[in-house]
DRENPA-3360 file (N, C-alpha, C; in nm, 2 decimals, always signed):
BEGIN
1 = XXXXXXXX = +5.57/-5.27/+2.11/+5.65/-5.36/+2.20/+5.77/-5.41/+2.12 ~ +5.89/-5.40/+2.17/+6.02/-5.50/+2.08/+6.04/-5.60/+2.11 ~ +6.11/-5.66/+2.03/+6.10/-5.79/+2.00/+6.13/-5.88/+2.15 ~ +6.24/-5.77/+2.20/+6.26/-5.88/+2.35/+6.15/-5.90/+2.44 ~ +6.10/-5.77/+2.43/+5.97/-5.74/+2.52/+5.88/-5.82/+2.50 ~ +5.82/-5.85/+2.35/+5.76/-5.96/+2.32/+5.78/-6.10/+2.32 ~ +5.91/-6.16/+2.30/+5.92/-6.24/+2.34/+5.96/-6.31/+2.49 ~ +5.95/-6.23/+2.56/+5.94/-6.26/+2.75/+5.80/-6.25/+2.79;
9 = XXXXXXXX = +5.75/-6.16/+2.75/+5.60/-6.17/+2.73/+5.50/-6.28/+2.75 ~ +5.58/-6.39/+2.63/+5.57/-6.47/+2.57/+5.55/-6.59/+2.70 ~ +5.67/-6.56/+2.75/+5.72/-6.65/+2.84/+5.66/-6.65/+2.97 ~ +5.55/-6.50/+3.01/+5.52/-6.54/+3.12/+5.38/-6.52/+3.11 ~ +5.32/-6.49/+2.98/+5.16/-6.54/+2.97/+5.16/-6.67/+3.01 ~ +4.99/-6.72/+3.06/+4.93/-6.83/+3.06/+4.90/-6.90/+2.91 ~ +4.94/-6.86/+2.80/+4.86/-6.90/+2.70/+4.76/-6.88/+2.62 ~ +4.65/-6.76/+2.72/+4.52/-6.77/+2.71/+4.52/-6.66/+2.62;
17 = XXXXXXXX = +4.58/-6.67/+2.49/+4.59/-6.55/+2.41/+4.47/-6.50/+2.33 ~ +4.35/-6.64/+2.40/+4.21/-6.57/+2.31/+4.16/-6.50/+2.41 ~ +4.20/-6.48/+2.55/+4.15/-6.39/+2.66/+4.22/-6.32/+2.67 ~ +4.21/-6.15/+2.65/+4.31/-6.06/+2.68/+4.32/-6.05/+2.80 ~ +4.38/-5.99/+2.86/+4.42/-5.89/+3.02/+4.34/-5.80/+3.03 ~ +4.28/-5.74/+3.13/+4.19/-5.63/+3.17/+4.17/-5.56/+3.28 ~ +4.16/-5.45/+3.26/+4.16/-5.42/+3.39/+4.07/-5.41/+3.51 ~ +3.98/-5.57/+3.48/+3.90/-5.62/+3.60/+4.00/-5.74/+3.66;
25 = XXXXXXXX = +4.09/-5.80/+3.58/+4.17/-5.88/+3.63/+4.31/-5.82/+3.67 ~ +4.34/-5.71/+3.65/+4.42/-5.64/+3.68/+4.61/-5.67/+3.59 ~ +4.52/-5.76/+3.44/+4.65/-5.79/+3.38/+4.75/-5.93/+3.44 ~ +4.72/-5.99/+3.58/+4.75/-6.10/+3.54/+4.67/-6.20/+3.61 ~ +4.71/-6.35/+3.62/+4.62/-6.46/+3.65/+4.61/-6.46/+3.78 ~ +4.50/-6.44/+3.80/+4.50/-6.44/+4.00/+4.47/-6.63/+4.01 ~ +4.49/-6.65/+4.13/+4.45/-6.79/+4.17/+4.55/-6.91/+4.13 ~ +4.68/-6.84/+4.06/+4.74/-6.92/+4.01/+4.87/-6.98/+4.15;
33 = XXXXXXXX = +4.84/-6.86/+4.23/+4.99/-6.89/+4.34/+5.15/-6.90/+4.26 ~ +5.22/-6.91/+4.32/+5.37/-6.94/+4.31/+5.36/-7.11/+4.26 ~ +5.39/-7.14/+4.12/+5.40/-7.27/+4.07/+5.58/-7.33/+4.08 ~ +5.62/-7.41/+4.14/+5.73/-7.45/+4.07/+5.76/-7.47/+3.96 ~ +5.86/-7.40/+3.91/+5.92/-7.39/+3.74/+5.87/-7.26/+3.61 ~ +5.78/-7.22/+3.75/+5.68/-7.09/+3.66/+5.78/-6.99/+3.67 ~ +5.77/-6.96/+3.77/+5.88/-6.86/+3.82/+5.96/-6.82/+3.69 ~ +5.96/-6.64/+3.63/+6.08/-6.58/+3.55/+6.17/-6.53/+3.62;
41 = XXXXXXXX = +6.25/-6.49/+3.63/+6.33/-6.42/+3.68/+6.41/-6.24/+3.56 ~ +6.41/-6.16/+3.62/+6.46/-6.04/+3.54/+6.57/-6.00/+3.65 ~ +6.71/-5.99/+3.56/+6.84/-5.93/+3.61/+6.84/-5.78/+3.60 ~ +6.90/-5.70/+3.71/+6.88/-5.56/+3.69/+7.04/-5.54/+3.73 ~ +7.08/-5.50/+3.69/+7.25/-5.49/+3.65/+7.31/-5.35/+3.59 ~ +7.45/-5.28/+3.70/+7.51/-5.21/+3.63/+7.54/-5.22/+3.48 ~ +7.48/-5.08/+3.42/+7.54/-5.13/+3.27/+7.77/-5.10/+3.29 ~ +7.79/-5.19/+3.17/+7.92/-5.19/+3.19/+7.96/-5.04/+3.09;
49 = XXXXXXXX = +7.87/-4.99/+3.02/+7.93/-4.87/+2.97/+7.91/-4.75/+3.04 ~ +7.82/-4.74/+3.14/+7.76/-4.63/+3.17/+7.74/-4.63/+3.36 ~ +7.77/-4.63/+3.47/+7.73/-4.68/+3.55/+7.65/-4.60/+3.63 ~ +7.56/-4.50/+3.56/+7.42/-4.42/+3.56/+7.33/-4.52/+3.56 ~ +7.30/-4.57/+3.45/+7.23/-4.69/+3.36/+7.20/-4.82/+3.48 ~ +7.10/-4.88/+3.50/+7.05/-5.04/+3.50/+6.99/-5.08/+3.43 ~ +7.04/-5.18/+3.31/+7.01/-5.26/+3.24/+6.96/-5.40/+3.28 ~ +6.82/-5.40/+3.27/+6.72/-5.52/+3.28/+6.72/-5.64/+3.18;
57 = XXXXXXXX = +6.75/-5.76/+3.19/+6.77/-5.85/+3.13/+6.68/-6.01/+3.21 ~ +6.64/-6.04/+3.13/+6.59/-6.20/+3.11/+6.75/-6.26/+3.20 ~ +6.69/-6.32/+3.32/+6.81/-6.44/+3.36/+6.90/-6.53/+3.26 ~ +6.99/-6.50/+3.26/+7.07/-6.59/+3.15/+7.12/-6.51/+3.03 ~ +7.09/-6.36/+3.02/+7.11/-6.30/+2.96/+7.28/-6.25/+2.98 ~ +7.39/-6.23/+2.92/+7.47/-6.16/+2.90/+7.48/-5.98/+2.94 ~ +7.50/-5.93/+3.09/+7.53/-5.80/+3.07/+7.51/-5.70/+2.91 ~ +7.63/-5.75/+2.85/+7.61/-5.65/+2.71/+7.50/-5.65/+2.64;
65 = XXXXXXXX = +7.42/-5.79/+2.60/+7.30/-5.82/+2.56/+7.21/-5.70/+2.52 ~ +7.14/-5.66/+2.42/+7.01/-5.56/+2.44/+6.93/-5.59/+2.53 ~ +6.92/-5.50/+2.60/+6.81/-5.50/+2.72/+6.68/-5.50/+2.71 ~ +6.61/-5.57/+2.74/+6.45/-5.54/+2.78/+6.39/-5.42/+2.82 ~ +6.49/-5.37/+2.90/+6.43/-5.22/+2.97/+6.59/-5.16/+3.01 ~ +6.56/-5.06/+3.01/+6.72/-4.96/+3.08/+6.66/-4.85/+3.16 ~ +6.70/-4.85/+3.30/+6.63/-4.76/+3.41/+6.77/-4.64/+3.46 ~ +6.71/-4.55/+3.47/+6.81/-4.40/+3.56/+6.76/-4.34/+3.66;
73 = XXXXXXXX = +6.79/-4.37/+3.77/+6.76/-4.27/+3.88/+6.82/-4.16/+3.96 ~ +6.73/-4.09/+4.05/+6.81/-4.00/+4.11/+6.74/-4.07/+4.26 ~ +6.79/-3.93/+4.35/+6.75/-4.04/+4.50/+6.60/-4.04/+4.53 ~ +6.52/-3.95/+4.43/+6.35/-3.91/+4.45/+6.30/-3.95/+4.32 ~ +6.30/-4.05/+4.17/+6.29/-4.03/+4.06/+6.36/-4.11/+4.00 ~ +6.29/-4.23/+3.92/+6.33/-4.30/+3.84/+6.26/-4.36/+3.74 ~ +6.34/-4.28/+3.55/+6.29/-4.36/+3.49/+6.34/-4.46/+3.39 ~ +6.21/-4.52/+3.35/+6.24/-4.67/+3.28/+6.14/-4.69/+3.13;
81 = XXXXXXXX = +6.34/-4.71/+3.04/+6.27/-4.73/+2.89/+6.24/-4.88/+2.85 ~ +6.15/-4.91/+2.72/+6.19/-5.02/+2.68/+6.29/-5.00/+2.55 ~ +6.37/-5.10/+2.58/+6.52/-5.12/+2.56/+6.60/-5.00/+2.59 ~ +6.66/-4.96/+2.49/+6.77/-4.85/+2.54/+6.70/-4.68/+2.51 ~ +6.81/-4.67/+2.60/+6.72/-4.50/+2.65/+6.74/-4.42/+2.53 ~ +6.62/-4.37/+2.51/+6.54/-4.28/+2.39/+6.40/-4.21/+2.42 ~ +6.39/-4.11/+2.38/+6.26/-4.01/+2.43/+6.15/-4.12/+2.40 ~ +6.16/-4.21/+2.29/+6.04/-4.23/+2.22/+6.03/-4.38/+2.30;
89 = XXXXXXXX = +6.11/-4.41/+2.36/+6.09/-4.52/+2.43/+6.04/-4.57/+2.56 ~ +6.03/-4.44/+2.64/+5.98/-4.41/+2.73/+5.87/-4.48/+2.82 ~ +5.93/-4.57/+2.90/+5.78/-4.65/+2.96/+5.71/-4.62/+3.06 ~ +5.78/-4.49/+3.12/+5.73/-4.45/+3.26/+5.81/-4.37/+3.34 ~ +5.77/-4.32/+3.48/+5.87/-4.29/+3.56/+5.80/-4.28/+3.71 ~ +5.87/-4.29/+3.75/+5.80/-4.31/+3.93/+5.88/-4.25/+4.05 ~ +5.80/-4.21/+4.14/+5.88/-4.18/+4.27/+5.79/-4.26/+4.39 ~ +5.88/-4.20/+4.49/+5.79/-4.30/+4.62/+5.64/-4.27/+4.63;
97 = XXXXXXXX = +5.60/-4.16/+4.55/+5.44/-4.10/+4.57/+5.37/-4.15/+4.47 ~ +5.44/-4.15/+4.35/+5.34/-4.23/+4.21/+5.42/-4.28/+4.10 ~ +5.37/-4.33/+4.05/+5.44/-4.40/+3.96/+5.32/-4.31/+3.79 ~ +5.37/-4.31/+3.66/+5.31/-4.25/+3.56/+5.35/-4.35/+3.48 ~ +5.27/-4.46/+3.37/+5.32/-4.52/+3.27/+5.28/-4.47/+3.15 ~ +5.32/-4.43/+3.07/+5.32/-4.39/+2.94/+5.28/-4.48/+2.79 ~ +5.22/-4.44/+2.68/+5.22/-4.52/+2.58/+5.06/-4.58/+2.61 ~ +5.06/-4.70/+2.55/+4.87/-4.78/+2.56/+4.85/-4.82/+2.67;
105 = XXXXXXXX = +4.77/-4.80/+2.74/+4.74/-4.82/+2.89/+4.81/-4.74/+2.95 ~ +4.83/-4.59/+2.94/+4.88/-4.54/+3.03/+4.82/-4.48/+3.13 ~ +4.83/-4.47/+3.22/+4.79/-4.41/+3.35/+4.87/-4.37/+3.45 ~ +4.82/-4.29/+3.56/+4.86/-4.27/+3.68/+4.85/-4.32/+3.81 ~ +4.96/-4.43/+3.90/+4.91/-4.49/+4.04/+4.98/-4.41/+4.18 ~ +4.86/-4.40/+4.24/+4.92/-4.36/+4.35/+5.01/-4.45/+4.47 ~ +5.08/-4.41/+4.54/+5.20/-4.50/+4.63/+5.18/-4.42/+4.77 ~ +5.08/-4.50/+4.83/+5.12/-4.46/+4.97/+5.20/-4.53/+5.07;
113 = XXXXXXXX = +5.27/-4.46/+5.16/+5.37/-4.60/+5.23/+5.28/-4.58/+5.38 ~ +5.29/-4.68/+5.47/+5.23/-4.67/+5.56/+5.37/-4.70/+5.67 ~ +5.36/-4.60/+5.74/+5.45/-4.59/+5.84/+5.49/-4.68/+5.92 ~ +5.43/-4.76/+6.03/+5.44/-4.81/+6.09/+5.51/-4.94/+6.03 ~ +5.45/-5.02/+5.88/+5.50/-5.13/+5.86/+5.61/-5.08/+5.73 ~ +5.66/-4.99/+5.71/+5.72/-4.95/+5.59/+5.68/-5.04/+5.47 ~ +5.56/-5.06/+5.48/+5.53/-5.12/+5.35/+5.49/-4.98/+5.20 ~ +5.42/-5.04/+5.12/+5.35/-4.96/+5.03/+5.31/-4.99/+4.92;
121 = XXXXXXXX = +5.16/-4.93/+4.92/+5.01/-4.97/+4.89/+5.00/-4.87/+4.76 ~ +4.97/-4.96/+4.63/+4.91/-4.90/+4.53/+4.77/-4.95/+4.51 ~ +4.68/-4.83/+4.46/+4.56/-4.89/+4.42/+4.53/-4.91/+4.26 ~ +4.55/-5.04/+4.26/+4.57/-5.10/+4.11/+4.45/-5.21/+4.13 ~ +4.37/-5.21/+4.00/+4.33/-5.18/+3.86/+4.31/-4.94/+3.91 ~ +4.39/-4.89/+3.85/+4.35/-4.74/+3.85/+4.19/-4.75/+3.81 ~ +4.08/-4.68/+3.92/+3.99/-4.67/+3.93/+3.92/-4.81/+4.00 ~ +3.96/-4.87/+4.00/+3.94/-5.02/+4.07/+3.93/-5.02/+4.21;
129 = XXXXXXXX = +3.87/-5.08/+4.25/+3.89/-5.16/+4.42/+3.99/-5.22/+4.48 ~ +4.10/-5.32/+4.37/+4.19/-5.34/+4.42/+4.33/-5.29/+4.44 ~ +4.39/-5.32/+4.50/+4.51/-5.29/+4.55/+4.66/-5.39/+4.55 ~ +4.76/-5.36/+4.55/+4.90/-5.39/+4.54/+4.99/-5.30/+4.66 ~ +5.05/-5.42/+4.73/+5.12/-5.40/+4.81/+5.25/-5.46/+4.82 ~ +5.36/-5.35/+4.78/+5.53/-5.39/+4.85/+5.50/-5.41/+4.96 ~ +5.54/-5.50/+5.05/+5.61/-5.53/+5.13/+5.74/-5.55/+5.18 ~ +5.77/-5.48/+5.33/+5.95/-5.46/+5.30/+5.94/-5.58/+5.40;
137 = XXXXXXXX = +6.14/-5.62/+5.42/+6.16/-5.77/+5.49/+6.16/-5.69/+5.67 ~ +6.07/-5.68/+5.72/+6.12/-5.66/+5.85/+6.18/-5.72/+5.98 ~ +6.27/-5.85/+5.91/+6.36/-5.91/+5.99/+6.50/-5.84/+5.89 ~ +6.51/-5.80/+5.79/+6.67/-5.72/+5.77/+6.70/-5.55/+5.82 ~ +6.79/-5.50/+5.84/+6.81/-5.44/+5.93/+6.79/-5.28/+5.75 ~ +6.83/-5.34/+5.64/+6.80/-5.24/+5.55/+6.65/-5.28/+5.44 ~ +6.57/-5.23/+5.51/+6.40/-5.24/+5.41/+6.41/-5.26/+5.26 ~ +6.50/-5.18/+5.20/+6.53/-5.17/+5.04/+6.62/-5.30/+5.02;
145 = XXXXXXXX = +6.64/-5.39/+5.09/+6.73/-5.50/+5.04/+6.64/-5.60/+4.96 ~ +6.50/-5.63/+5.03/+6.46/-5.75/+4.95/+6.27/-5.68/+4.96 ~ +6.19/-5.65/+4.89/+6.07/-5.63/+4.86/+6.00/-5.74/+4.79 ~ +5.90/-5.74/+4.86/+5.77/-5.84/+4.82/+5.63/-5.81/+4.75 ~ +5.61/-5.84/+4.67/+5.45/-5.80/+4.60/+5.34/-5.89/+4.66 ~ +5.24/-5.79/+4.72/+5.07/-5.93/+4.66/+5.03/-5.80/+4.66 ~ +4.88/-5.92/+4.62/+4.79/-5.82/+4.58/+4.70/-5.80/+4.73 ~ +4.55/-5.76/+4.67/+4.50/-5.76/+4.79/+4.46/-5.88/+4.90;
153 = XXXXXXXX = +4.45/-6.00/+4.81/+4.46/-6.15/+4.87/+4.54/-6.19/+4.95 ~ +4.69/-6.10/+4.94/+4.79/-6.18/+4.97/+4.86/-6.29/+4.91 ~ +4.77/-6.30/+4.76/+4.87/-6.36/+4.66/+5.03/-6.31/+4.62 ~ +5.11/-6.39/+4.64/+5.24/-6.34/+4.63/+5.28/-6.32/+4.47 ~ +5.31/-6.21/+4.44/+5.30/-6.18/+4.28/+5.44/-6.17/+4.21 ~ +5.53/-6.12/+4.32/+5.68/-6.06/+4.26/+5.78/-6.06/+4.42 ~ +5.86/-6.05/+4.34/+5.97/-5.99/+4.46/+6.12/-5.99/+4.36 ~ +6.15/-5.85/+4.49/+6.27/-5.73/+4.40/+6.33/-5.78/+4.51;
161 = XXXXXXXX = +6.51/-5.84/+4.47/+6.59/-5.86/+4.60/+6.72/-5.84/+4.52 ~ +6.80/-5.75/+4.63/+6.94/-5.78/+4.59/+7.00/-5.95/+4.60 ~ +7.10/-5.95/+4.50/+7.16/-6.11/+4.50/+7.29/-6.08/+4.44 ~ +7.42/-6.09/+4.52/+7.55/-6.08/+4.51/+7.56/-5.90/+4.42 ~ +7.59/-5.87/+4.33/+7.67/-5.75/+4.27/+7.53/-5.69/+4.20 ~ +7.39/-5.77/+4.21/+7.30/-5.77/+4.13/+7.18/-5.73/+4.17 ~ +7.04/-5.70/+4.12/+6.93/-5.74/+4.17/+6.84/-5.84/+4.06 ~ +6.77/-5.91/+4.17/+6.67/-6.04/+4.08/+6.50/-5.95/+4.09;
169 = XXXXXXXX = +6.46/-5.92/+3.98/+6.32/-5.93/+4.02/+6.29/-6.09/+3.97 ~ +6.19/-6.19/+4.08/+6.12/-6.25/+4.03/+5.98/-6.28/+4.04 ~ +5.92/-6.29/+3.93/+5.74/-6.30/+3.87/+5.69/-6.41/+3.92 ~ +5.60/-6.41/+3.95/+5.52/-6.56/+3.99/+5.40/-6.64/+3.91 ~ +5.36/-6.53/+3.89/+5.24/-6.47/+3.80/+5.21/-6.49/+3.65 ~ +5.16/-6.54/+3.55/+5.14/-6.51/+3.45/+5.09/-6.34/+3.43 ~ +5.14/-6.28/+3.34/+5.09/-6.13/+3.32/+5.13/-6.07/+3.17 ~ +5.05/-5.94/+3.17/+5.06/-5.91/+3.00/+5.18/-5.81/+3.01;
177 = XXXXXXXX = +5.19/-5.74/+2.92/+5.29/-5.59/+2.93/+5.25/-5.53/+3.00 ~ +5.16/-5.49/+3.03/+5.10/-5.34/+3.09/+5.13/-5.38/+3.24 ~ +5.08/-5.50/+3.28/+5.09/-5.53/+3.47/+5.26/-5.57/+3.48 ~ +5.33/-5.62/+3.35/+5.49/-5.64/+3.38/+5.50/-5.51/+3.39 ~ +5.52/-5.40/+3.31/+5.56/-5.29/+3.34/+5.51/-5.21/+3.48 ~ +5.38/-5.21/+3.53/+5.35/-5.17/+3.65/+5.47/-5.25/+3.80 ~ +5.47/-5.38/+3.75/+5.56/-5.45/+3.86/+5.72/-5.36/+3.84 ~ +5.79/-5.38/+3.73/+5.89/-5.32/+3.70/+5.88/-5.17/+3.81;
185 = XXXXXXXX = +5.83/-5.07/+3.68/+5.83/-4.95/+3.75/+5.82/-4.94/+3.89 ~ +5.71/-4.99/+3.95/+5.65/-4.96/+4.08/+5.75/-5.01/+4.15 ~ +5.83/-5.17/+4.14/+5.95/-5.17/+4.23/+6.06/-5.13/+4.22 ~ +6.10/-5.06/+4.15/+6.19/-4.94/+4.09/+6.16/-4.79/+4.20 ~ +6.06/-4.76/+4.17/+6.01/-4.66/+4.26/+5.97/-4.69/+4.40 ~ +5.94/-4.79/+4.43/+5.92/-4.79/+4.57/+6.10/-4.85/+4.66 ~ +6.16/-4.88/+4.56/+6.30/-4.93/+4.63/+6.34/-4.79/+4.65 ~ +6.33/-4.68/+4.59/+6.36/-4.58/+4.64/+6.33/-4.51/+4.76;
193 = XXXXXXXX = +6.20/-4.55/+4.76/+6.09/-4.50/+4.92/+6.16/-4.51/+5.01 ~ +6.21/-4.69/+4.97/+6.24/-4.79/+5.15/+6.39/-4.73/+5.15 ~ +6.46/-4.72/+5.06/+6.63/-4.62/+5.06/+6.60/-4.50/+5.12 ~ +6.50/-4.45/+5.13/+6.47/-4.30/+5.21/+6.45/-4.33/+5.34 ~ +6.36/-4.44/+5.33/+6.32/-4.49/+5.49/+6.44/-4.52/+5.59 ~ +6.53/-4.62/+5.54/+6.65/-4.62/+5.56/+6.72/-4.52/+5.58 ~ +6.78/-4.44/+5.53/+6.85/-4.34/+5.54/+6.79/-4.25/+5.68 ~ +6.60/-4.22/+5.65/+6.54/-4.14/+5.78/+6.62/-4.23/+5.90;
201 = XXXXXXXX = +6.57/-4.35/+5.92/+6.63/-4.44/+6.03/+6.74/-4.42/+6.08 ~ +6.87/-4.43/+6.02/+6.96/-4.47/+6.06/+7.03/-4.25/+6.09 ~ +6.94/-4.17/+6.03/+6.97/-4.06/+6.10/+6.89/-4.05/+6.23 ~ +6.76/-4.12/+6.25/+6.73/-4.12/+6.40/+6.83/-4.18/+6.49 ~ +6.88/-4.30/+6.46/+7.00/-4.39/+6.56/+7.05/-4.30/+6.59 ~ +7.15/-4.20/+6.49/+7.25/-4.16/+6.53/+7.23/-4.05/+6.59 ~ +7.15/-3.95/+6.56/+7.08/-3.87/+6.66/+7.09/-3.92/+6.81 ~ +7.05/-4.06/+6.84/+7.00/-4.06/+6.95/+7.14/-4.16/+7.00;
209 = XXX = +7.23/-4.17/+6.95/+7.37/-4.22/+6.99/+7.50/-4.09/+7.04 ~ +7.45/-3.97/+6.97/+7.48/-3.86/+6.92/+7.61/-3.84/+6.88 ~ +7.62/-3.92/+6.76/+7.72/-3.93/+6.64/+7.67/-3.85/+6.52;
% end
């Protein structure tokens, strides 16, 4: 883990550093809900040297800053290092069907999207009973604009939203590395999904406008 990584970490454990994370708890504190002042927030921002590149940053962080994470996509495929891109750095990569994390705890989650509500459903703890669900905003007219996390409760865990030139993921949750990086990745990869979803849509309109 580097040093940024660790110390954000830091920031959004509970404390409970004589109780690890597990994957019967699924890596973070359930029952905690949305606290005022808990809330972290992570900036995902064009990098200014590369504009391939989104460079992930701690709110308050400086664009140039070393990054926490640096992500590359294509329109089916995206992946994401910790700090800057290097083979060995490698945290993962995801598309709308699964996401693959690499390194300690790595595994494979599956992404199913369910049609009707364009949401999409991972089954996390892998091998577990429970589940993690994006949810898209279906009062905005583009699904990939603002996504919502819970779990299977309906504890609200995360949410990925565009905000002016930028995107905010914000955490609700206390959590370790392994469930921050599943949140990361997974809403990386599923903003892709709902950008497909979109795109299918707005070719049915026009189809049926016949533009």
């Amino acid at each position: 883990m580097s040093h940024y990584v660790s110390k954000f970490i830091d920031s959004i454990s509970d404390g409970s550093a004589s109780t690890p994370f597990n994957t019967v708890n699924g890596g973070y504190s359930r029952g905690h809900g949305q606290v005022q002042g808990q809330t972290q927030v992570l900036l995902l921002r064009q990098s200014p040297f590369d504009p391939n590149l989104i460079l992930i940053h701690p709110s308050g962080y400086p664009v140039e800053a070393p990054p926490l994470y640096t992500a590359i996509s294509s329109q089916e495929r995206v992946s994401v290092y910790r700090g800057a891109i290097n083979p060995a750095n490698l945290m993962g990569v995801g598309s709308r069907k699964s996401i693959s994390l690499y390194g300690h705890g790595g595994c494979t989650i599956a992404v199913k999207t369910d049609h009707l509500s364009g949401d999409f459903k991972l089954k996390y703890p892998p091998g577990g009973k429970g589940s993690l669900k994006w949810k898209t905003d279906s009062m905005s007219f583009s699904s990939s604009s603002s996504l919502k996390l819970v779990d299977g409760s309906g504890q609200k865990i995360a949410r990925l939203k565009k905000h002016s030139s930028e995107k905010r993921l914000e955490i609700y949750v206390p959590c370790d590395e392994h469930f921050l990086n599943v949140v990361i990745l997974s809403g990386l990869a599923v903003r892709l999904g709902a950008k497909k979803n979109d795109r299918d849509a707005l070719e049915v309109v026009q189809a049926m406008s016949g533009s």
